[in-house]
VOGU-3710 file (C-alpha; in Angstrom, 3 decimals, decimal comma):
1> xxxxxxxxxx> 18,904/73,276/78,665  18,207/71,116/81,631  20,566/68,702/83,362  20,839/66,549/86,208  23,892/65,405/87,707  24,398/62,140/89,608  27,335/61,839/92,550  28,869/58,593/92,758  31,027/56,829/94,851  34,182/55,517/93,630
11> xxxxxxxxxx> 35,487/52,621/95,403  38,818/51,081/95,216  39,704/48,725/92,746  39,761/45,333/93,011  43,567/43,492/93,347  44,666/41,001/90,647  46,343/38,270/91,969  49,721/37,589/91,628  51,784/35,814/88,326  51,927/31,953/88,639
21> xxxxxxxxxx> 55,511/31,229/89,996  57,685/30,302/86,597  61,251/28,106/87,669  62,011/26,686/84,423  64,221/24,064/84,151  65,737/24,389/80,413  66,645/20,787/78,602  67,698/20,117/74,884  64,802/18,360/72,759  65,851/17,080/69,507
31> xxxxxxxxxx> 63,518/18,750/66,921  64,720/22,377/66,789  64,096/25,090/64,377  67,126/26,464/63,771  67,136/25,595/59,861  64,396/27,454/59,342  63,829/29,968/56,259  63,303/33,583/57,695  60,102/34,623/58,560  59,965/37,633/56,078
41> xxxxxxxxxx> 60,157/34,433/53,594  56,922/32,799/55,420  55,073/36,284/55,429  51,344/36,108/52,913  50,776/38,921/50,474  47,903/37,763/48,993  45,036/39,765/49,623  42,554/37,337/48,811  43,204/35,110/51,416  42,174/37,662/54,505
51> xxxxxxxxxx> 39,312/35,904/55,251  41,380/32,891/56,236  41,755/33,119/59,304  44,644/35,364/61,458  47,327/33,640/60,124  46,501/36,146/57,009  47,680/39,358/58,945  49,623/40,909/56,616  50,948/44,601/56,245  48,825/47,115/54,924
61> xxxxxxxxxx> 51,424/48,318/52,319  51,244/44,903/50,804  48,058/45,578/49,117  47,316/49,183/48,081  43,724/49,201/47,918  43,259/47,303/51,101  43,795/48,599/54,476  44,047/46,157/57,631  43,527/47,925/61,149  43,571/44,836/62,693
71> xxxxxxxxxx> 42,443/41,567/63,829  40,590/40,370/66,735  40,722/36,077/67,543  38,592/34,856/70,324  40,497/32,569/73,213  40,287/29,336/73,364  39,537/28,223/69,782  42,700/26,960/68,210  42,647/28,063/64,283  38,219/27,887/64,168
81> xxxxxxxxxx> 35,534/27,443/66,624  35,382/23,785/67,675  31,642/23,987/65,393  33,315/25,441/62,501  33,410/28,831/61,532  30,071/30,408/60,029  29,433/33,758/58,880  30,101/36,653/61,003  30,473/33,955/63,663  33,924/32,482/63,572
91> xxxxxxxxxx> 37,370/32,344/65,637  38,971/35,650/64,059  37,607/38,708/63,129  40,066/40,928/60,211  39,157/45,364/60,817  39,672/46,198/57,349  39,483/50,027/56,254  35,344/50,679/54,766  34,379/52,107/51,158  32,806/54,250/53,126
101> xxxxxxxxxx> 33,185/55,494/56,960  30,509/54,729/59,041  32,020/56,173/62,526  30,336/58,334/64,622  30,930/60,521/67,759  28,721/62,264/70,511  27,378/65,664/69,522  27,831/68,496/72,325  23,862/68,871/73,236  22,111/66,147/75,273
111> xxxxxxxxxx> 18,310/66,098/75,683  16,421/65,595/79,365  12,934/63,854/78,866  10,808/61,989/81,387  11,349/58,926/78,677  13,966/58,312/75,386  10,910/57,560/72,832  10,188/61,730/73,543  13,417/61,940/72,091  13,189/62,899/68,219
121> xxxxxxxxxx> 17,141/61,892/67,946  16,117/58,183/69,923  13,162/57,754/67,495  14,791/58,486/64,254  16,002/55,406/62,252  18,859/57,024/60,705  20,501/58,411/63,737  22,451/57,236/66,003  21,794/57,965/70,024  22,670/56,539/73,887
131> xxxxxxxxxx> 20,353/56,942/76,151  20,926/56,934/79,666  17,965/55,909/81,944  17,872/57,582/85,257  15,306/57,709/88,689  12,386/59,427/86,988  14,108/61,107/83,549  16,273/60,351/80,746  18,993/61,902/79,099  19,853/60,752/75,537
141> xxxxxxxxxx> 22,706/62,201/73,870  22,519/62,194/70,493  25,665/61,114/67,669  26,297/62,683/64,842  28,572/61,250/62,119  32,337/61,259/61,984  33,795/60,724/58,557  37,270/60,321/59,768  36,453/56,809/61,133  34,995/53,443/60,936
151> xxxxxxxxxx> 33,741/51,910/63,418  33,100/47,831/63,943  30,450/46,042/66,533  30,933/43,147/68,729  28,182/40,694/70,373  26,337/38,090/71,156  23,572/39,271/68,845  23,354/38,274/65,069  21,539/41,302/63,879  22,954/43,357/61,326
161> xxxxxxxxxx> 24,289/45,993/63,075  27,242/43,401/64,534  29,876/42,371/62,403  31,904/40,300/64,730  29,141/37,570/66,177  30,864/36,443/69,803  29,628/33,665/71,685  30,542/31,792/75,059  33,858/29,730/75,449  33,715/26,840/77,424
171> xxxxxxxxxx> 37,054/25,290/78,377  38,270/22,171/76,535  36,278/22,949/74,013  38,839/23,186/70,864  40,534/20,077/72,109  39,477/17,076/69,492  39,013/14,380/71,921  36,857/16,549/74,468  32,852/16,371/73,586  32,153/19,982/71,685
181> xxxxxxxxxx> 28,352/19,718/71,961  27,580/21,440/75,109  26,913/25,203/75,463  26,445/26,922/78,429  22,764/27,207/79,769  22,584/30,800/79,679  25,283/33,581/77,908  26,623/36,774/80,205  27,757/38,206/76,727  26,135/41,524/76,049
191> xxxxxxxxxx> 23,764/41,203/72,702  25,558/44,621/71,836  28,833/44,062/73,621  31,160/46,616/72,605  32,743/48,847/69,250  35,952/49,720/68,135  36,712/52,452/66,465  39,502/53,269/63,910  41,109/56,107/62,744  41,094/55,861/58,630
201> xxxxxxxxxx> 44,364/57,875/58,213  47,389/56,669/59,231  48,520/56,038/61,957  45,171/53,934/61,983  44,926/54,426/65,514  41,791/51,510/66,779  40,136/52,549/70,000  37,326/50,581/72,281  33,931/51,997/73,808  31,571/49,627/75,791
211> xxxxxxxxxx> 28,077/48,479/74,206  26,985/48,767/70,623  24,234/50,336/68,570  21,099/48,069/68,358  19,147/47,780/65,132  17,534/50,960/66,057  20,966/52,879/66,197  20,770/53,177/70,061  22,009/52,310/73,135  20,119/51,742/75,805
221> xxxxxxxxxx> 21,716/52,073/79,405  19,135/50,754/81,945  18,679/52,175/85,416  21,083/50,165/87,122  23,263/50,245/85,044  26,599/52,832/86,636  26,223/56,400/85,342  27,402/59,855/86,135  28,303/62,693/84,304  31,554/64,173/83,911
231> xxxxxxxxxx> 33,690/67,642/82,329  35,469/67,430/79,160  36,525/70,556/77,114  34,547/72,338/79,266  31,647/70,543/78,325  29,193/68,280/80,863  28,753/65,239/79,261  26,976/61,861/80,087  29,175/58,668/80,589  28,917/55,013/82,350
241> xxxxxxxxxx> 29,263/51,099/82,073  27,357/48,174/80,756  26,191/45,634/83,593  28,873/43,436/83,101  31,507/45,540/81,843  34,429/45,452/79,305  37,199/45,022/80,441  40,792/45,069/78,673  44,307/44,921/80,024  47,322/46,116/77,705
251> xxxxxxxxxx> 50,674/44,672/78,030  53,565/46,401/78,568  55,970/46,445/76,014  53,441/44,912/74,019  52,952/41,289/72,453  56,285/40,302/72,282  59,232/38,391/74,205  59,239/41,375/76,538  55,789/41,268/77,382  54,488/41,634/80,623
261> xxxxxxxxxx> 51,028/41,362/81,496  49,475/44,688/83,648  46,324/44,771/85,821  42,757/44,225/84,333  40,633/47,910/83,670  37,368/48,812/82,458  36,573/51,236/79,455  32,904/53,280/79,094  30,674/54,214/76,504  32,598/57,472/76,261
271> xxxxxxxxxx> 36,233/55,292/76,205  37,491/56,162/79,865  39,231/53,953/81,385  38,336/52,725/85,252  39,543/50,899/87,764  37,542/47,488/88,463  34,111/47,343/90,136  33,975/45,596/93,400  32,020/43,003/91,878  31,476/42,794/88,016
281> xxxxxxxxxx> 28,024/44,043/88,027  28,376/46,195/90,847  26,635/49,441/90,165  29,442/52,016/91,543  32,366/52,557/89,319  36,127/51,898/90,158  38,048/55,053/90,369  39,527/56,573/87,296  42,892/56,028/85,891  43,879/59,313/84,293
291> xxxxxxxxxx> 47,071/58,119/83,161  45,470/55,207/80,817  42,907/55,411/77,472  41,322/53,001/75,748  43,769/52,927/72,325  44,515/49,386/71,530  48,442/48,308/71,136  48,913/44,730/69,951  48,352/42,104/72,471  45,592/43,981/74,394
301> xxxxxxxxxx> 43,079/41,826/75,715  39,629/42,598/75,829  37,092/40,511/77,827  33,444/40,621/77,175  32,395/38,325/79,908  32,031/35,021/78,733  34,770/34,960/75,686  37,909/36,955/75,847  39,197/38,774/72,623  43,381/39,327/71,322
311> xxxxxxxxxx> 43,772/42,170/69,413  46,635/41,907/66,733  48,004/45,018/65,365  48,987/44,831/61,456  51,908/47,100/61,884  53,398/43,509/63,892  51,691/41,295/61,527  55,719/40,228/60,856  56,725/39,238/64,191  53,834/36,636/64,091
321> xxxxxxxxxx> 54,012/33,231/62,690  52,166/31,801/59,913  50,888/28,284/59,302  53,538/27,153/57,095  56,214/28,046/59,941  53,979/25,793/61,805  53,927/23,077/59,757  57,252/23,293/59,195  58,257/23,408/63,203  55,815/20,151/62,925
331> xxxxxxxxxx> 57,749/18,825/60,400  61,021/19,358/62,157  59,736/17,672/65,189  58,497/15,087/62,817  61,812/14,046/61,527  63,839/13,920/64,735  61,677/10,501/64,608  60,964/10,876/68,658  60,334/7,548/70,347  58,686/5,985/72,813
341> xxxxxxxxxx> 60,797/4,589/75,681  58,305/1,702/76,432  56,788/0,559/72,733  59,990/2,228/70,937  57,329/2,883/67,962  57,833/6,497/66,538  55,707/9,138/67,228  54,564/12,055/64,903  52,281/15,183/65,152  48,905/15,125/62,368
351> xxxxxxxxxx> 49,442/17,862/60,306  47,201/21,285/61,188  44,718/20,388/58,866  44,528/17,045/60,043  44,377/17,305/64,049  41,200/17,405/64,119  41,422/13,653/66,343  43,771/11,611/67,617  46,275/9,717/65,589  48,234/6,294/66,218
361> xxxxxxxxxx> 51,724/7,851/66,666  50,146/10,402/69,063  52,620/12,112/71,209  51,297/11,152/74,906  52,823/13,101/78,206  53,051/12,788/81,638  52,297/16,261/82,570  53,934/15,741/86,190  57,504/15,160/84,902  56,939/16,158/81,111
371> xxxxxxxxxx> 58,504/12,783/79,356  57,087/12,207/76,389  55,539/8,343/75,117  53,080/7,143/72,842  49,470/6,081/73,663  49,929/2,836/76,894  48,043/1,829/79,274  50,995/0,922/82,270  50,615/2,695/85,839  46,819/3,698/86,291
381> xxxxxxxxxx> 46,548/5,391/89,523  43,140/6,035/89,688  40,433/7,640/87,109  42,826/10,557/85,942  46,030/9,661/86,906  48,778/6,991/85,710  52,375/6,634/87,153  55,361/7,499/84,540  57,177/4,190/83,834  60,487/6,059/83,427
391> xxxxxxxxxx> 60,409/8,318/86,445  57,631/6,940/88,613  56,019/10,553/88,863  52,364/10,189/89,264  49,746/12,679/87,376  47,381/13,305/84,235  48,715/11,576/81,294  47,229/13,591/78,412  47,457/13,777/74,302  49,247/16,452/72,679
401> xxxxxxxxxx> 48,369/19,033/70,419  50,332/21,834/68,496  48,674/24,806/68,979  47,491/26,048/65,628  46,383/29,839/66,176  49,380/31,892/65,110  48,232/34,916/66,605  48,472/33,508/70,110  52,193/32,671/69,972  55,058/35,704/71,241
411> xxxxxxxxxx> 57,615/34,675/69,065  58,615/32,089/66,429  60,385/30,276/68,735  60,671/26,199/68,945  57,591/23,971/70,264  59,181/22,801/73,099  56,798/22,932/76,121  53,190/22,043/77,165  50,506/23,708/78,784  49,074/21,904/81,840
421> xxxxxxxxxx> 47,374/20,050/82,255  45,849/20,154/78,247  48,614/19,439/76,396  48,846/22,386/73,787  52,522/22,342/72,347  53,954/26,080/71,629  57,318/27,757/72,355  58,575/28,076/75,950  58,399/31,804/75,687  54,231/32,038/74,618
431> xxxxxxxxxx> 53,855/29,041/77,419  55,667/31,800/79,768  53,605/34,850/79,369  50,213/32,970/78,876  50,918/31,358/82,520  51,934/34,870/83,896  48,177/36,023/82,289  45,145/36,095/84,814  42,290/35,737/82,589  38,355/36,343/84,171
441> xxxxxxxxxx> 36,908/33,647/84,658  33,258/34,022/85,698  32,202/37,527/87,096  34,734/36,927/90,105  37,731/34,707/89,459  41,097/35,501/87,680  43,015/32,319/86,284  45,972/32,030/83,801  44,513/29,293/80,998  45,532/28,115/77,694
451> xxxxxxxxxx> 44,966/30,444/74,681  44,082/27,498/72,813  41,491/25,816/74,815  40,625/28,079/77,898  41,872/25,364/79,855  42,667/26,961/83,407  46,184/25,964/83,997  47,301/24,174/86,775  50,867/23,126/88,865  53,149/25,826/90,188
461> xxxxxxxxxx> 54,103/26,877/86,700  50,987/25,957/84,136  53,591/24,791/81,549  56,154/21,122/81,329  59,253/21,251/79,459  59,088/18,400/76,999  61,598/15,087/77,512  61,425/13,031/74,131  62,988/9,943/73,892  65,753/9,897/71,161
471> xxx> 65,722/6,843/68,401  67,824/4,408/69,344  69,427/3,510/65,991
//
């Protein structure tokens, strides 16, 4: 059988910048959650309610006919997409074990044509195939299927083939006072972005390969898209990347209070894992990282370009909160009856289901120094800015919101800080890594943001301890 192979150049991967800078300066704040039930006593068994949302994680053994791989919940929505969620198009995304497996794998032989419709495995209907275009032939490699897996699509497109439908994230969106009407002009999001693909047997092990199957059970890699073909079990098989890539970065130690955020890497059709491009379209690969595959461990991030995905394990669906811890951390806050120092009137937090705009007792903050009022209009300093009236610190003076997405939070810990300059309320430990977390931003940038609002964050740390004002009676 006739092959061709391609040399490529592999240049050196691209540098991450460094963490944000993270002094913290730790204060008391009255609402605490140390009276708190367990979280074992929070945890949802109810297998009906999966399709709620993340916050319905629960472990496998909990229901015996039900098996969760995972779950996957898009950045920057904070519990739903600011629209609503609709169909296959919503904010989270539960990998449940199939009825019946549908994963497949690459079969040893690969075909050489002048062009993929010559190829009786590209034209068939029930067959699944990847084609990769080169100069003046095409190889398609045909997949045969694999009844030890599942596997699960993600995309832009909302053809049948996809089961997780992924649009663009604009920043601010998921905050309720920002306008959630505009879309970007045109989506970088790959119609067929990406698949996962899980092991049915335990451990469950979930792995990621770029681009999906289209409606005609290919893939299609153009001509300039990256391409080359490599050894494996003594076998010379076909691999590359999509034009804009996936990219995913796995934490070490993790999603947990010893996380630590590692550098961004690409995966390829066949799951390799590379160093990034020079550019994000650029069509030479980064160099290989032998040491790293494309499994995905809870907390792994995975970045389609233009919306960036969390994966959540279910084997540490307990160390996550649910939304009655939050309400109840709301609660708490709630009845320490925080004041403003300059109207003295009492300020409270809506309720999750009801922060969907702002309130009369709305907590306010100065972002600058991180005190804490209601809703005035003292010390304007120009369109954005207004002075603090308690320590004359001048900056944004912004609403704030709990953040409602359980899945982004590291540990159950107290609401006690703020992202900056948005205003999302979560434990100091979540506001810690998320700041430490260079996101893509574009097809160039790298900026820690807000989980829930993609808000890049600003100031030398990206989060404010918050200074509430005690009652006075």
């Amino acid at each position: 059988m006739k092959s061709e192979k391609m040399e490529v150049s592999m240049p050196a991967a691209s540098k991450l910048p460094g963490p944000v800078p993270m002094d913290v300066q730790v204060s008391g704040i009255p609402a605490t959650s140390d009276d708190l039930p367990s979280f074992s006593q929070y945890r949802n068994t109810n297998c009906d309610l999966h399709n709620q949302g993340s916050s319905k994680l629960i472990n496998q053994n909990s229901c015996d006919d039900e098996i969760i791989y995972g779950q996957l919940i898009v950045l920057g929505t904070n519990g739903t997409l600011p629209g609503g969620d609709k169909g296959r198009r919503r904010s989270c995304f539960t990998l449940r074990r199939r009825k019946k497996p549908n994963g497949v794998k690459p079969s040893e032989q690969h075909q050489v044509l002048p062009k993929a419709s010559h190829s009786e495995a590209f034209n068939r209907k029930d067959h699944h195939s990847v084609s990769y275009t080169l100069p003046r032939s095409v190889v398609v490699v045909p997949y045969v299927e694999d009844p030890d897996t599942d596997m699960f699509q993600i995309g832009r497109s909302t053809e049948e083939p996809i089961d997780f439908v992924v649009m663009d994230i604009l920043p601010g969106m998921s905050i309720p006072t920002n306008s959630t009407d505009q879309q970007p002009q045109q989506s970088t999001i790959s119609r067929f972005a990406c698949r996962i693909v899980c092991d049915r047997k335990p451990p469950y092990t979930a792995r990621i390969y770029a681009a999906g199957f289209d409606t005609s059970m290919n893939i299609i890699l153009g001509e300039k898209a990256p391409k080359w073909m490599i050894e494996k079990g003594g076998n010379k098989i076909m691999d590359g990347l999509t034009t804009n890539g996936v990219l995913i970065m796995q934490p070490k130690n993790g999603f947990s209070q010893q996380s630590e955020p590692t550098q961004w890497k690409e995966t390829s059709l066949c799951g390799d894992i590379y160093r990034l491009r020079e550019s994000r379209s650029a069509q030479s690969p980064g160099a290989k990282v032998e040491s790293d595959n494309n499994i995905l461990v809870n907390g792994t991030l995975i970045d389609l370009c233009g919306a960036t995905l969390l994966w959540r394990s279910s084997s540490n669906a307990e160390c996550m909160p649910t939304p009655r811890h939050i309400d109840q951390l709301i609660q708490n806050l709630n009845l320490g009856r925080p004041q403003c120092p300059v109207g003295l009137t009492t300020l409270a937090f809506p309720r999750r289901s009801r922060a969907t705009r702002e309130t009369e007792k709305q907590p306010w903050v100065y972002v600058e120094c991180g005190h804490v009022h209601g809703r005035i209009s003292w010390g304007y300093q120009g369109e954005e800015e207004m002075m603090c009236p308690l320590c004359r610190s001048v900056g944004k003076y912004v609403p704030l919101w709990i953040g409602n997405e359980p899945a982004f939070y590291i540990d159950t810990g107290s609401p006690t800080h703020c992202f900056v300059p948005c205003g999302h309320v979560c434990s100091q430990q979540t506001a810690k890594y998320w700041s430490q977390t260079a996101l893509p931003h574009g097809t160039q940038a790298y900026n820690a943001a807000c989980p829930f609002c993609a808000t890049p964050l600003e100031g030398d740390q990206g989060f404010k301890k918050l200074i509430w004002q005690q009652p006075v009676d």
